[in-house]
GUDREN-897460 format. One line per 2 residues: their letters; for each residue z, y, x of N, C-alpha, C. Coordinates in Angstrom, 2 decimals, decimal comma. Layout:
<nodes>
a) Z/Y/X/Z/Y/X/Z/Y/X  ...
</nodes>
This chain:
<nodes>
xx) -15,36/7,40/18,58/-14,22/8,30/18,65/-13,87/8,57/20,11  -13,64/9,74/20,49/-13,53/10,30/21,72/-12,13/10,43/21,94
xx) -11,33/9,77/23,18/-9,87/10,25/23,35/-10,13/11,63/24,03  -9,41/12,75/23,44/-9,25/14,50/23,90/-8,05/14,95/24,60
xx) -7,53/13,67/24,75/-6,15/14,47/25,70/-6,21/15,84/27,08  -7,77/14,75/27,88/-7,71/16,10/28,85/-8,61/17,09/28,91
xx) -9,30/17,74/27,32/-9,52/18,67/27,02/-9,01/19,43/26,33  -8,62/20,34/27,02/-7,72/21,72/26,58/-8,05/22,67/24,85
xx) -10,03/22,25/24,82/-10,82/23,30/24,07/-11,04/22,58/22,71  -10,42/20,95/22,54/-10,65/20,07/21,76/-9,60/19,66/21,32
xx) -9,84/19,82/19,59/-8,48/19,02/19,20/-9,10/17,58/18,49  -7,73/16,74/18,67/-7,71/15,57/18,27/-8,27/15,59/16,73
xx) -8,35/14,17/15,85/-7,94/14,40/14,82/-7,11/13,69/13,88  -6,96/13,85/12,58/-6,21/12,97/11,83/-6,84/12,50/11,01
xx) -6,55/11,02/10,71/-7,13/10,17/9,95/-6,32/9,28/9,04  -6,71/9,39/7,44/-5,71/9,06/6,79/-6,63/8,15/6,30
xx) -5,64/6,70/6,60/-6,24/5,31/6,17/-5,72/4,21/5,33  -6,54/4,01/4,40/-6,22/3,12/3,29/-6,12/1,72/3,87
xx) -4,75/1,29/3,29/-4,81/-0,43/3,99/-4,24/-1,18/2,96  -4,47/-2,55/3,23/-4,22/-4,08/1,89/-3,58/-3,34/1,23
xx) -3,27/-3,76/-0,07/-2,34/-3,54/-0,99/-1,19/-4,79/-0,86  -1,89/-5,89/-0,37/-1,34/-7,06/-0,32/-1,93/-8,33/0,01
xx) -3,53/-8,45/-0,10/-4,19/-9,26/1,16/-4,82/-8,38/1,97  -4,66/-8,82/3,22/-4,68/-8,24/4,52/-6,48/-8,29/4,84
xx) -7,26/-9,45/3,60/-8,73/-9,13/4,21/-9,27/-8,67/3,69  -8,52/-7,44/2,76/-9,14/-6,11/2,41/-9,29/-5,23/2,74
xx) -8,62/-5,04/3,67/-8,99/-4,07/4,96/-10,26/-3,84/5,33  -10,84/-2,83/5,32/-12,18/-2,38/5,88/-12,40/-2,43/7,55
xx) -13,29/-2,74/7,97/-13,99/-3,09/9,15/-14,02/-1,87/9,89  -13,94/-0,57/8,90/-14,47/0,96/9,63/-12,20/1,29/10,03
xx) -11,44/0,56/8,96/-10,68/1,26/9,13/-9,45/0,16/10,24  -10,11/-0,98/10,82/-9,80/-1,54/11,71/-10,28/-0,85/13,33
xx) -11,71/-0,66/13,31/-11,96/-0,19/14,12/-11,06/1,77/14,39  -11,23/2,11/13,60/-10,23/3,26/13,81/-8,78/3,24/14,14
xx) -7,86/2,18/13,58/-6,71/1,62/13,91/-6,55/1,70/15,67  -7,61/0,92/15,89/-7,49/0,46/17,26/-7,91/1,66/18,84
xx) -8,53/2,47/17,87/-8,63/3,48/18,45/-7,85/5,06/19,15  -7,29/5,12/18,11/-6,16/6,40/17,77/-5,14/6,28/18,84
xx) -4,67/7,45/19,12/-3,36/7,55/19,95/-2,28/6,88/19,37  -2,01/7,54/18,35/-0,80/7,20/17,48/-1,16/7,17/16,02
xx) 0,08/6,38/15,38/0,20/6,08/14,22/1,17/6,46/13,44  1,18/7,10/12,65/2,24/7,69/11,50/2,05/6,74/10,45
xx) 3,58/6,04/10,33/4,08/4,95/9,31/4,84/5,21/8,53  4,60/5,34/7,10/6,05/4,96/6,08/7,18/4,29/6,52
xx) 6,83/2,72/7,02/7,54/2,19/7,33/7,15/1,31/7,83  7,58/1,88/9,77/7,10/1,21/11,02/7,48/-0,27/10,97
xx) 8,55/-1,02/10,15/8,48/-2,39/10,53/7,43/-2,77/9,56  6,91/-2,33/8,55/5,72/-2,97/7,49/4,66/-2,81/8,31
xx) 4,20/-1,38/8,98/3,01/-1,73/9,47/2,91/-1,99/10,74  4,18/-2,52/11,62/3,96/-3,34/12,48/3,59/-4,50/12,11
xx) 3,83/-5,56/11,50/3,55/-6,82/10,59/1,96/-6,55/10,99  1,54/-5,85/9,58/0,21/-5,16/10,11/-0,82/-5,25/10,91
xx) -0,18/-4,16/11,66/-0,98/-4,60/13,23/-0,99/-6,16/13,97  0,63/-6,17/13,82/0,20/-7,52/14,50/-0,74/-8,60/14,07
xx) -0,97/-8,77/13,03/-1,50/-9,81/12,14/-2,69/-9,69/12,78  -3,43/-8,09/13,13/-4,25/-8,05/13,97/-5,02/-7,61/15,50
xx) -3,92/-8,29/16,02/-3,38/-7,76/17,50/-3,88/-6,43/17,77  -3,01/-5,50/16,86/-3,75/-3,88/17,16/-2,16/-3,60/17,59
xx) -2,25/-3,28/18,91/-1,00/-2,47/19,79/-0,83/-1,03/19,96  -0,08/0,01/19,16/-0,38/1,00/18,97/1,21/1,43/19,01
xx) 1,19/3,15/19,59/2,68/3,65/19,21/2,86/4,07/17,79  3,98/3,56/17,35/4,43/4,14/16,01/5,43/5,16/15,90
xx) 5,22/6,06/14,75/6,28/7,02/14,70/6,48/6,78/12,93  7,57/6,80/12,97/8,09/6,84/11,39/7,60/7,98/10,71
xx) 7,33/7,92/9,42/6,87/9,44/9,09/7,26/8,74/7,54  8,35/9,41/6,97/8,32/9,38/5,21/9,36/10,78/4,63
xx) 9,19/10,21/3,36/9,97/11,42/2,54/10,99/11,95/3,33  11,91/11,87/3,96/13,29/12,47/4,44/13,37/13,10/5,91
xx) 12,27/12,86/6,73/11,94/13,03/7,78/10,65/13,78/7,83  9,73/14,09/7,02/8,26/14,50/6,93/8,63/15,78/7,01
xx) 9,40/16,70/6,50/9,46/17,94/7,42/9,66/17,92/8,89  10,28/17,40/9,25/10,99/17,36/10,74/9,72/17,45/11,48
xx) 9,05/15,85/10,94/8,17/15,30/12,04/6,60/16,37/12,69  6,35/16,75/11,12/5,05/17,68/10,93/4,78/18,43/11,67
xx) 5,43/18,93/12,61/5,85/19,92/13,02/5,24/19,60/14,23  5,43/18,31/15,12/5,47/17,21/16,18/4,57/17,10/15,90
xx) 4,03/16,54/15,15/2,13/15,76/15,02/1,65/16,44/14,90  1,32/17,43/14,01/0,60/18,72/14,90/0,21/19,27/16,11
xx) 1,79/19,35/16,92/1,35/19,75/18,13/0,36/18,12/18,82  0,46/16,93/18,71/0,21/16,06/19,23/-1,31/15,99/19,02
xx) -1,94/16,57/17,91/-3,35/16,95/17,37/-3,95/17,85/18,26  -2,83/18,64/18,07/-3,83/20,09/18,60/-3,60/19,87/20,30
xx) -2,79/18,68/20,80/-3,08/18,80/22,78/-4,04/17,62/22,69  -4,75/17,55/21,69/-5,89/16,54/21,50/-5,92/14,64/21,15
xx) -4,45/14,56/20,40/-4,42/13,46/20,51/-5,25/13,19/18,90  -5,69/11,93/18,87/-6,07/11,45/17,64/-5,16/10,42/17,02
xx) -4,92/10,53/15,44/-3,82/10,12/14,84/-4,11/9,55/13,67  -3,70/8,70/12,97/-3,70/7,58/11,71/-2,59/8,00/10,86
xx) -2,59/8,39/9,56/-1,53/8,41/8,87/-1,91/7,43/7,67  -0,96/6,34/7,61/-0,91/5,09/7,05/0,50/4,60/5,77
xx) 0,14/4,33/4,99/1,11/4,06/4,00/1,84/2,69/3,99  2,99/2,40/2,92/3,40/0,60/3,49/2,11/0,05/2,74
xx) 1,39/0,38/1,96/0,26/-0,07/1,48/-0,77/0,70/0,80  -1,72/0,45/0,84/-2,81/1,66/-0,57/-3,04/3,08/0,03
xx) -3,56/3,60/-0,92/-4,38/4,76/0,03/-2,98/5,89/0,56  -2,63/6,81/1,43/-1,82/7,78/1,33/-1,70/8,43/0,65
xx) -0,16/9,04/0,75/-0,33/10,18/-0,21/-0,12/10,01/-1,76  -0,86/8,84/-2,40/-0,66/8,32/-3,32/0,48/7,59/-3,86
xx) 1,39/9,14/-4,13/3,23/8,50/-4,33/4,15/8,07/-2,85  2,68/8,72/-1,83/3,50/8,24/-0,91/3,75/9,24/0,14
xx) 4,28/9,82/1,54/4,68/10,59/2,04/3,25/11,16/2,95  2,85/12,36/3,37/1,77/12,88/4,09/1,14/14,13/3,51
xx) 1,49/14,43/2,30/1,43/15,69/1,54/1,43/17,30/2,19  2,61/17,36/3,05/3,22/18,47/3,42/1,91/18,76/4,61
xx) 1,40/17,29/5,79/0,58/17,90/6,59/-0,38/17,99/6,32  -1,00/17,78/5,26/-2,31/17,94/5,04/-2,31/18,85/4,54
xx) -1,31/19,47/3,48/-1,61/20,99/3,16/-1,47/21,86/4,05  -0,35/21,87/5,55/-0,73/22,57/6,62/-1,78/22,75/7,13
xx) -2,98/21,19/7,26/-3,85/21,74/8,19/-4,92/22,00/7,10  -4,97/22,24/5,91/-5,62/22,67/4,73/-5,51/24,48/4,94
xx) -4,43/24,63/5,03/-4,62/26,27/5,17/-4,00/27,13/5,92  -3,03/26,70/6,98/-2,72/26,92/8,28/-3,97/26,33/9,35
xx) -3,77/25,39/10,10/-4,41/24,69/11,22/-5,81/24,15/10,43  -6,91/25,00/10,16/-7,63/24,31/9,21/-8,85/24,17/10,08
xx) -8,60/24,34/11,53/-9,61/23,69/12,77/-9,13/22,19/13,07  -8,45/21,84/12,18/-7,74/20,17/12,69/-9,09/19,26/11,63
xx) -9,85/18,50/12,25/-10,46/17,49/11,59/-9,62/16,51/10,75  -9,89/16,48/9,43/-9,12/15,52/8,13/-10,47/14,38/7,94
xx) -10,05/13,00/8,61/-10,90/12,08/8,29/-10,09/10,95/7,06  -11,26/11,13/6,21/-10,45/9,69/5,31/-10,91/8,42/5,05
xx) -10,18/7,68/5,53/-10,70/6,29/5,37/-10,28/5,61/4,35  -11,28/5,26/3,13/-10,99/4,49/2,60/-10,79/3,19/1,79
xx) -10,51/3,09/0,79/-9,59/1,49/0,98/-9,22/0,88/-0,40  -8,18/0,24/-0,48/-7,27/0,02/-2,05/-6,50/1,42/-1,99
xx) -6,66/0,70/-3,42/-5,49/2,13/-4,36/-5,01/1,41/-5,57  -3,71/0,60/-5,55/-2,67/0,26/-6,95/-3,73/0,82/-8,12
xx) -3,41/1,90/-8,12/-3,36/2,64/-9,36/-4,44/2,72/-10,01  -5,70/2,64/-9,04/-7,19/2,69/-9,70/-7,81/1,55/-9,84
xx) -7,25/0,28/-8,93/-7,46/-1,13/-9,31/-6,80/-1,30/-10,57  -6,36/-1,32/-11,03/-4,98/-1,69/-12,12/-6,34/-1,40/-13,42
xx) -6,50/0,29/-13,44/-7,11/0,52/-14,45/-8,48/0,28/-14,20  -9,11/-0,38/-13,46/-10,60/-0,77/-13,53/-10,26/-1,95/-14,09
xx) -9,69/-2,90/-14,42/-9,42/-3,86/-15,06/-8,61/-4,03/-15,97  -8,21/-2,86/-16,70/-7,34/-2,74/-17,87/-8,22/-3,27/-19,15
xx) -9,41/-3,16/-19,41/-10,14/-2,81/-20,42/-9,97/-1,65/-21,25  -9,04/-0,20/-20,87/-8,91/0,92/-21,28/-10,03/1,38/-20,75
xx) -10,11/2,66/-21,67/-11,17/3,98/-20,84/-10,65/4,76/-19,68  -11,82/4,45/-18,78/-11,88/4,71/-17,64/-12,44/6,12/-16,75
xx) -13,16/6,85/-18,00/-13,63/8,11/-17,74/-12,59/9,38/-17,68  -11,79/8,93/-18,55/-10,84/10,13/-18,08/-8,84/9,65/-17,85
xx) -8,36/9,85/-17,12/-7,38/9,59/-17,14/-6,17/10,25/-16,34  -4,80/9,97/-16,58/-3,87/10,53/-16,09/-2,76/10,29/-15,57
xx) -2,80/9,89/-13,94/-2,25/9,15/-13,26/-0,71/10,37/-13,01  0,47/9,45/-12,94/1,69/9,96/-13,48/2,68/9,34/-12,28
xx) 2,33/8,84/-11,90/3,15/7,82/-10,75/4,47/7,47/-11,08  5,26/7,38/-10,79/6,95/6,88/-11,03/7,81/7,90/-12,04
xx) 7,78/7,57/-13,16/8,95/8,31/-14,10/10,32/8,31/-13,46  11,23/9,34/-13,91/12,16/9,86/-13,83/12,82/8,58/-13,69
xx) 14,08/8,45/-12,86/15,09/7,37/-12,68/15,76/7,33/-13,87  16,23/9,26/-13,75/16,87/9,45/-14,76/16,53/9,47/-16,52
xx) 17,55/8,70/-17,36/17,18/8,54/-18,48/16,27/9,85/-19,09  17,14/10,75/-19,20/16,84/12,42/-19,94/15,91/12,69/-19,62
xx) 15,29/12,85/-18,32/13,86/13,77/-17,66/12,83/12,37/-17,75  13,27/11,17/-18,06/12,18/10,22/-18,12/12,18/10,49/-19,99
xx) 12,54/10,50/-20,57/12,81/10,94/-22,20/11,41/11,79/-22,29  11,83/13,27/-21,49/11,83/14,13/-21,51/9,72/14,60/-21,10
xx) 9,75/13,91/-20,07/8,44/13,39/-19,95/7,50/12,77/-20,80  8,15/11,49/-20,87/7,35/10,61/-22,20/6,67/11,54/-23,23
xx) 8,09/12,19/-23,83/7,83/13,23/-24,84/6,38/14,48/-24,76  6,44/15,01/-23,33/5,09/15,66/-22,52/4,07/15,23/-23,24
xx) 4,08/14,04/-22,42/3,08/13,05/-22,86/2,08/12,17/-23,77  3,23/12,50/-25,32/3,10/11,74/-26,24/1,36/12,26/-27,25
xx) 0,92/12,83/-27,21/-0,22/13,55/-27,32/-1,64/13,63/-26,62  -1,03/12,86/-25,33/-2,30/12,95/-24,35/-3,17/11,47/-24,76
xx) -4,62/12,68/-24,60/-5,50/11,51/-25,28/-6,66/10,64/-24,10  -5,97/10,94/-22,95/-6,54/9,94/-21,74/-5,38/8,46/-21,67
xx) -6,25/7,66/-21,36/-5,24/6,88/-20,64/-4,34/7,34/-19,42  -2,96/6,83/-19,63/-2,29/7,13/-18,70/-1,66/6,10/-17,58
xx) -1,37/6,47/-16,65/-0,98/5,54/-15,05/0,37/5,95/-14,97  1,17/4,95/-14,67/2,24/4,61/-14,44/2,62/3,87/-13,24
xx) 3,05/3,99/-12,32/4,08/3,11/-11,52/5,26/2,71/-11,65  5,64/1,55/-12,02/7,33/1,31/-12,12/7,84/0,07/-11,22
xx) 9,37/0,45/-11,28/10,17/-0,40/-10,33/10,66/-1,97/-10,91  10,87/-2,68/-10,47/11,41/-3,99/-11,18/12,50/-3,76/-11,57
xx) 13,64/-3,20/-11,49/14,73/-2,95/-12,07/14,90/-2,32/-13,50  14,01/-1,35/-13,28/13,78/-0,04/-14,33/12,49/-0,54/-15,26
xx) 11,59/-1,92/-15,38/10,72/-1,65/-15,70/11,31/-2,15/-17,66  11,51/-3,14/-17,69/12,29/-2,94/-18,96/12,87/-1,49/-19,91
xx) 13,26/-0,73/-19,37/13,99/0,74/-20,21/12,99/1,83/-20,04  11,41/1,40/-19,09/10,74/2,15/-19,45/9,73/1,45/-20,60
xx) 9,96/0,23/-20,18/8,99/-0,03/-21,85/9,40/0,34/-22,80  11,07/-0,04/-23,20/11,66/0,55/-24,39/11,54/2,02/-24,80
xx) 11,48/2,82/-23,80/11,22/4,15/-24,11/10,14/4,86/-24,48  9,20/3,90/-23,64/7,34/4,18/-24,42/7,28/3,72/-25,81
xx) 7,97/2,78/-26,10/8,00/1,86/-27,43/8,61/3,01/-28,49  10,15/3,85/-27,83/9,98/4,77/-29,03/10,02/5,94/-29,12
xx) 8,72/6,06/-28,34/8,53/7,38/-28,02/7,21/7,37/-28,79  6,36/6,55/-27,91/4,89/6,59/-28,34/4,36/5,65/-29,17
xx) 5,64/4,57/-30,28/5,16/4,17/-30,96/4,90/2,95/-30,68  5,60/1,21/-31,75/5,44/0,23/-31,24/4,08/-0,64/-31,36
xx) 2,96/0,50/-31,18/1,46/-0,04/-31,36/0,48/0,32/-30,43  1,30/1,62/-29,62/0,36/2,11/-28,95/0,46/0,63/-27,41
xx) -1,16/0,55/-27,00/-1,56/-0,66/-26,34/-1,21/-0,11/-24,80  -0,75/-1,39/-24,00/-0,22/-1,00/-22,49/-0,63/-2,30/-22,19
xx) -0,74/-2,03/-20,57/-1,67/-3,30/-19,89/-0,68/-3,16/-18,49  -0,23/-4,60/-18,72/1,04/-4,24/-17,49/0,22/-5,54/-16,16
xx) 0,35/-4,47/-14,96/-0,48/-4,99/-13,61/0,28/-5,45/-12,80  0,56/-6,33/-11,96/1,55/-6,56/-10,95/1,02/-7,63/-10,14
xx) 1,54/-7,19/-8,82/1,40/-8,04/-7,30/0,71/-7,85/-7,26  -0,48/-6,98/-7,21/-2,12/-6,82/-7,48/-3,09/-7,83/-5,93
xx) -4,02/-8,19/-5,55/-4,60/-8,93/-4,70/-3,55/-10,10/-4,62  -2,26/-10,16/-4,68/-1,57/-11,05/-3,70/-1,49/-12,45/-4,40
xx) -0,98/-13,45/-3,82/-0,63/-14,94/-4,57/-0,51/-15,04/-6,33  0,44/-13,68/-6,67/1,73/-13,69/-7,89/0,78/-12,74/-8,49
xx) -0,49/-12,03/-8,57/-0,78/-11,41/-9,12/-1,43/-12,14/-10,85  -0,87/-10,74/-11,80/-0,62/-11,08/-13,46/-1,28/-10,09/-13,87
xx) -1,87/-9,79/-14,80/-2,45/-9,13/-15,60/-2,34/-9,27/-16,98  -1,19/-8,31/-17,79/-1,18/-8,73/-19,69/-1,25/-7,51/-20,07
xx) -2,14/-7,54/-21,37/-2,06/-6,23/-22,08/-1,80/-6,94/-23,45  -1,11/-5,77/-23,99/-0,54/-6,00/-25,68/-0,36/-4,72/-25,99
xx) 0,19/-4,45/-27,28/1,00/-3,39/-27,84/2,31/-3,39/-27,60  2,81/-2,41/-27,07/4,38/-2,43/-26,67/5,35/-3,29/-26,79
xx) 5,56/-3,44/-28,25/5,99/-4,06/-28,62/6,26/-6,16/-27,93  4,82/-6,62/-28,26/4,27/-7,66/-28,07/4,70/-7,83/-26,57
xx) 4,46/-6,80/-25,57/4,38/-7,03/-24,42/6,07/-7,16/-23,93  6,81/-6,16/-24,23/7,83/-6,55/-24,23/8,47/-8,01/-24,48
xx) 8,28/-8,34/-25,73/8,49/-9,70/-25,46/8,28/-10,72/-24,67  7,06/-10,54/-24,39/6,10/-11,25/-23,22/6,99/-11,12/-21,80
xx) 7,76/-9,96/-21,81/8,18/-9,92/-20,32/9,48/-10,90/-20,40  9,75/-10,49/-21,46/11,74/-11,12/-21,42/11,65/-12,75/-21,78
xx) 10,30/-13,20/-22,08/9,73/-14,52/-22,09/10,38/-15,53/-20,75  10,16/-14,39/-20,01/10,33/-14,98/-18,11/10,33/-13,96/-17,34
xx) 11,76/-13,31/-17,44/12,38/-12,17/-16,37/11,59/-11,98/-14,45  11,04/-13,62/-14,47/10,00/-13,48/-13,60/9,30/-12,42/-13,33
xx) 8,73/-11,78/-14,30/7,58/-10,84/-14,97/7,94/-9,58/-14,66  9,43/-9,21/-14,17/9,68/-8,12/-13,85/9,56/-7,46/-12,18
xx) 9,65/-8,87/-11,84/9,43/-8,79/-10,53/8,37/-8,18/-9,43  7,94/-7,92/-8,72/7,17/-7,71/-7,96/6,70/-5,67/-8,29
xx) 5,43/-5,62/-7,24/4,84/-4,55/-7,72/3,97/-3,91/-8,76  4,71/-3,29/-9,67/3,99/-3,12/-11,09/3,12/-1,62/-11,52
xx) 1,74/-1,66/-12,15/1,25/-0,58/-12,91/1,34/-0,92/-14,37  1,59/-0,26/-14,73/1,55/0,54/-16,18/0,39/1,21/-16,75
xx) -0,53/0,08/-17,61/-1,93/1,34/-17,89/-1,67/1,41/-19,70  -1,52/2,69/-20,08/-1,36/2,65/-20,97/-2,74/3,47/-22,29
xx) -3,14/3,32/-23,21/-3,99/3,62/-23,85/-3,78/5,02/-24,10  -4,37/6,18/-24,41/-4,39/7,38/-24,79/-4,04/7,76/-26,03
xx) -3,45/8,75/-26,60/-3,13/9,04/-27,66/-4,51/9,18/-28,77  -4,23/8,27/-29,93/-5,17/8,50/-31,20/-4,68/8,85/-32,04
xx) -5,73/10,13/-32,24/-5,24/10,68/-33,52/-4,95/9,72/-35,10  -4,56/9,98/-35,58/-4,40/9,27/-36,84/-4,16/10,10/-38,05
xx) -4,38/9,98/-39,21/-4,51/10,34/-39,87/-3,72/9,77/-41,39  -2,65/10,65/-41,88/-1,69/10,37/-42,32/-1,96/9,52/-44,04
xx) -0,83/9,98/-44,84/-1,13/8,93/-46,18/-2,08/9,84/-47,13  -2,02/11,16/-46,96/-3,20/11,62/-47,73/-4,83/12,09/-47,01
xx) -5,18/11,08/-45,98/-6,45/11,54/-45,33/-6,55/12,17/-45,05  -5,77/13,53/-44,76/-6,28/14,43/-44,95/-5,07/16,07/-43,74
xx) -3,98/15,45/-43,70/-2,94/15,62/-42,66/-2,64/15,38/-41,31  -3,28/16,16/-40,48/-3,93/15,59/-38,75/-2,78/16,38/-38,27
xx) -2,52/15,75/-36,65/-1,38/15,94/-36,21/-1,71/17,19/-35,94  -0,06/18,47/-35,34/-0,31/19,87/-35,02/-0,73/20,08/-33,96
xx) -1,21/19,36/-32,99/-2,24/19,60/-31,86/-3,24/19,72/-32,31  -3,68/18,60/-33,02/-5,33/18,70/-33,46/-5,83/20,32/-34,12
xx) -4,71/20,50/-34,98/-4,70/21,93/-35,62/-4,78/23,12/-35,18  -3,88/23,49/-33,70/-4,24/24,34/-33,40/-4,89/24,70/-32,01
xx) -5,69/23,36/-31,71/-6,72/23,30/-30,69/-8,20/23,75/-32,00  -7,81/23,39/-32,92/-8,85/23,37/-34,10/-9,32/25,21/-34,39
xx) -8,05/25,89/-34,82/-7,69/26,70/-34,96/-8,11/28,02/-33,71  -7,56/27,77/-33,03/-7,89/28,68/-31,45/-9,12/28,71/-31,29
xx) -9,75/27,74/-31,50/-11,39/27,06/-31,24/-12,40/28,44/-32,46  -11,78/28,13/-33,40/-12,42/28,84/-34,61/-12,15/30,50/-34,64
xx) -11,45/30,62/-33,98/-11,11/32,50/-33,35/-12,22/32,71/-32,63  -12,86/32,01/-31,78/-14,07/32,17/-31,18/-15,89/31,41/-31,54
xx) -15,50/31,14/-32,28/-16,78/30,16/-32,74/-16,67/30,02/-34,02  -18,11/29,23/-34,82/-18,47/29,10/-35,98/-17,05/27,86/-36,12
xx) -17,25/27,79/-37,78/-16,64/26,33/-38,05/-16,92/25,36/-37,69  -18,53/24,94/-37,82/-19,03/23,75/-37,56/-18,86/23,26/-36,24
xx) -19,12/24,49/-35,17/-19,18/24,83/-33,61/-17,70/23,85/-33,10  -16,44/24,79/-34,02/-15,07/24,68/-33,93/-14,77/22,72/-34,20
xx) -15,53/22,94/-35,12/-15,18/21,34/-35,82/-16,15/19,81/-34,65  -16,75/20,54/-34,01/-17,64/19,74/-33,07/-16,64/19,31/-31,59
xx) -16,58/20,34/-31,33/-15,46/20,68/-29,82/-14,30/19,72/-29,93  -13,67/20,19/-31,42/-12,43/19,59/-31,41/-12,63/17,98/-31,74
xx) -13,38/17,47/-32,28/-13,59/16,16/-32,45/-14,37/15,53/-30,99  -14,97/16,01/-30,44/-15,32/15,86/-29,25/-13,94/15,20/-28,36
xx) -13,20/16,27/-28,47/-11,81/16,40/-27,52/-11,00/15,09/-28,01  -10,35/15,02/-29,46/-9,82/13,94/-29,66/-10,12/13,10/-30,12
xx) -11,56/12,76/-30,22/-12,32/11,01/-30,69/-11,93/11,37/-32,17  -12,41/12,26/-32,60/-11,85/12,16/-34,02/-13,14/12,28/-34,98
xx) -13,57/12,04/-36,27/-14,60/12,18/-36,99/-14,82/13,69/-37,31  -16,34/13,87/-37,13/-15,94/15,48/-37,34/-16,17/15,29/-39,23
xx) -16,40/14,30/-39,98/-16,50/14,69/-41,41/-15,02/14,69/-41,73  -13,69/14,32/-40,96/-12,76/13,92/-41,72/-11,99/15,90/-41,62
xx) -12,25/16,15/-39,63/-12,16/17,76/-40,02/-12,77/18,66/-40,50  -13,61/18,36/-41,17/-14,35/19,25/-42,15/-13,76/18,99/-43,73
xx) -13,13/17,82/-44,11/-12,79/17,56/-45,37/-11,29/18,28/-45,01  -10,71/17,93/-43,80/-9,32/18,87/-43,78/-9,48/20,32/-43,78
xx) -10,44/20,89/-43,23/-10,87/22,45/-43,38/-11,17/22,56/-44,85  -11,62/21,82/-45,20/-11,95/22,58/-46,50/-10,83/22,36/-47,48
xx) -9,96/21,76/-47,34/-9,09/21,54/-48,22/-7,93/22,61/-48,08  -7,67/22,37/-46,77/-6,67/23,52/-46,20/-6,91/25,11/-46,57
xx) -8,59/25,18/-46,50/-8,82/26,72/-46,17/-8,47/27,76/-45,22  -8,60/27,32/-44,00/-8,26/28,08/-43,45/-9,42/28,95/-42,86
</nodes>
């Protein structure tokens, strides 16, 4: 890495780097050596990743950079890029960006300043550790980050949600994590399976999966359990199939339906069982019964 300050014709660049989640010798070797390199450092929160650094005598200027200030600052690090400085944008943990503040400049130099070099270094990520060890499916999924504080628009969400047939990602707070279980519980049903992650790498790290229900209990077992940093991996919506075999939910129907405006039946009946893990003999016994 080249310092560009006293070339006029060269811009710096930015480098967004994944660090511990919570042991510190997960840190990558490529993204130490870059640490130590850079002009400056853009922090969530300069006393966390001072800790940080120090732990590994990396002496660097910090500038605060999060939600309430990230307009202001953007503006500043930019110019600090483009008179050639090179720059780190760093989270209090896990990759950037990911629920966490740096959004706004990267879509600037995405389609404004799009001569600014975007290097990414990376690292941990909460959210994708959590579900590599859920024992859920891992091929498709739908990371959701922090529900609504508020009761109504967290309701309101769930509800979104209640249909989706990926696993879904969650982040929650220790305070709040209780009234969001209750609300998955009756929203999505006290069977559908959740795999609750917390402290991930560190000392206190837990790993339980159950059915809502079950797990709930499990937490209020030892209020302990609420504590720390938590994911939420929850199983995908399955179709099911009601008391006469034969009554599939109204998604299935008119993904079924739309499908068959353009294609054969069989074609129609392939796609859609494809989509929701469903048997294609059971929508063929519902087509034919239905007639449609």
């Amino acid at each position: 890495m080249k310092n560009m300050k006293n070339n006029n014709f060269k811009l710096g660049n930015l480098y967004i780097i994944a660090t511990p989640i919570g042991n510190y010798n997960d840190i990558s070797k490529r993204a130490l050596i870059t640490l130590n390199k850079v002009d400056y450092i853009l922090a969530e929160d300069t006393r966390k990743t001072g800790i940080l650094l120090k732990y590994f005598n990396i002496k660097k200027k910090l500038y605060s950079y999060y939600d309430y200030n990230e307009k202001k600052k953007t503006n500043f690090i930019l110019k600090k890029i483009r008179q050639g400085n090179n720059i780190a944008l760093v989270s209090d943990s896990g990759t950037p960006l990911i629920n966490d503040p740096g959004y706004r400049i990267i879509e600037l130099c995405r389609k404004k300043y799009v001569d600014i070099n975007i290097i990414p270094i990376p690292g941990p990520c909460a959210a994708i550790l959590a579900l590599s060890i859920s024992g859920l499916p891992t091929n498709r999924f739908c990371y959701e980050g922090f529900l609504s504080h508020k009761k109504n628009k967290r309701i309101r969400r769930l509800n979104e949600l209640k249909l989706e047939n990926r696993t879904l990602i969650f982040y929650e707070s220790t305070h709040r994590l209780l009234k969001c279980l209750y609300d998955i519980k009756i929203i999505f049903g006290k069977d559908r399976y959740v795999v609750l992650v917390k402290e991930l790498t560190k000392k206190w790290e837990n790993i339980y999966g159950n059915n809502i229900s079950n797990l709930i209990k499990w937490v209020k077992l030892d209020l302990n359990r609420l504590k720390g940093e938590i994911v939420l991996i929850v199983s995908g919506y399955k179709p099911s199939l009601y008391k006469n075999n034969y009554e599939i939910s109204p998604k299935i129907i008119k993904i079924f339906l739309n499908l068959k405006k353009e294609l054969s039946t069989k074609k129609a009946i392939k796609i859609t069982s494809d989509i929701f893990s469903i048997k294609k003999n059971l929508l063929y016994k519902f087509y034919i019964k239905k007639k449609y």
